[in-house]
C-alpha positions in Angstrom: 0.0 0.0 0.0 1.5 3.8 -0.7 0.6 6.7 0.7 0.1 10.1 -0.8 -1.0 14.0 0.2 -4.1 15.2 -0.7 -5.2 18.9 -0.4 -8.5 20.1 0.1 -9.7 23.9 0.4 -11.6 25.0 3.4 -12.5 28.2 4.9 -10.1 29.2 2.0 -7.4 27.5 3.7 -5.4 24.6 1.8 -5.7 21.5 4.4 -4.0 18.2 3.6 -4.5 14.6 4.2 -2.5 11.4 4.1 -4.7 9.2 1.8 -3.6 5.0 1.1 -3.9 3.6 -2.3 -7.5 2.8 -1.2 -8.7 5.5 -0.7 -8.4 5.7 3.1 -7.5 8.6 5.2 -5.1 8.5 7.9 -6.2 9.8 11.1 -3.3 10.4 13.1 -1.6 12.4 10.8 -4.7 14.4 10.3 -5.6 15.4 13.9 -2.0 16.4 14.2 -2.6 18.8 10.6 -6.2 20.1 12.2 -3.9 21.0 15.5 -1.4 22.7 13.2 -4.2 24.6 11.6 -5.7 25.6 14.9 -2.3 27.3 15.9 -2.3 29.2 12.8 0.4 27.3 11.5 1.8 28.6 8.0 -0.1 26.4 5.2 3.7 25.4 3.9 4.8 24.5 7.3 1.9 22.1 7.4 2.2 20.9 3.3 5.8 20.6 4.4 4.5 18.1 7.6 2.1 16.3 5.3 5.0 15.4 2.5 7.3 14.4 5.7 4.6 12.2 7.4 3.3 10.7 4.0 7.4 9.4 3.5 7.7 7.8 7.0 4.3 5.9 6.4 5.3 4.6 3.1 8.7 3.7 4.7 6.9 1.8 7.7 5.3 0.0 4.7 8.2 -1.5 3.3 9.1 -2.3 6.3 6.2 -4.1 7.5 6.4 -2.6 10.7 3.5 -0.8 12.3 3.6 2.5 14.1 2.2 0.7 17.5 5.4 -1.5 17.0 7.5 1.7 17.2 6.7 3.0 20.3 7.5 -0.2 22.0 11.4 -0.7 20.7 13.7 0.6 23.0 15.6 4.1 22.8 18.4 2.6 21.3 15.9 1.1 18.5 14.1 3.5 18.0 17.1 5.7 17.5 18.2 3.2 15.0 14.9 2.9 13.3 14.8 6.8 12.6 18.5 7.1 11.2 17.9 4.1 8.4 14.6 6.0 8.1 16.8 9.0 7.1 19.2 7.1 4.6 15.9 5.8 3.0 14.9 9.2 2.1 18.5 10.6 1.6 18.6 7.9 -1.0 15.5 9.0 -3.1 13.7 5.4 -2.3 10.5 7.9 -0.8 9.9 9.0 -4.7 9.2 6.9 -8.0 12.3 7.9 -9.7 14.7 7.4 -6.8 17.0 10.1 -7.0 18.7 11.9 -4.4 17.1 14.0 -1.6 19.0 17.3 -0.2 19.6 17.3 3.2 16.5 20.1 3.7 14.2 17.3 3.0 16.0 14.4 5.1 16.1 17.9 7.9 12.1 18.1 7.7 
């Protein structure tokens, strides 16, 4: 399953969405973007969040590892977890053609 960002205007505000391949929407992610919103967050800061969030699910996904599993590694694991999580997207494997990310992008 892959996950993309969807945007949607309301209240003439652009808000965004992590949708699956079928057509499902993620509810974590979106509480956290409807919080974002509520502080008055810049619409790019939470695009930016959206794009970030939507690369860690897809990476979870070819990992076949569940974000419940996360929270129950240890420190050092999880620590571990997040730095090949980086390389993944340093690497380009969080886009279809695969090329390399700049560092602002791993950063985010």
């Amino acid at each position: 399953m892959k996950y993309r960002v969807v945007s949607v205007l309301k209240d003439n505000r652009p808000r965004f969405l992590i949708i699956s391949d079928i057509e499902e929407i993620e509810i974590l992610p979106s509480k956290y973007y409807k919080h974002l919103d509520q502080i008055n967050t810049s619409p790019n800061t939470v695009k930016s969040a959206a794009f970030a969030l939507s690369y860690y699910y897809n990476y979870l996904q070819e990992q076949t590892i569940g974000l419940d599993e996360i929270t129950l590694l240890s420190y050092s694991e999880q620590n571990k977890h997040f730095i090949v999580f980086l390389y993944w997207v340093k690497s380009g494997k969080h886009t279809e053609h695969n090329t390399q990310t700049s560092y602002k992008t791993c950063n985010m």
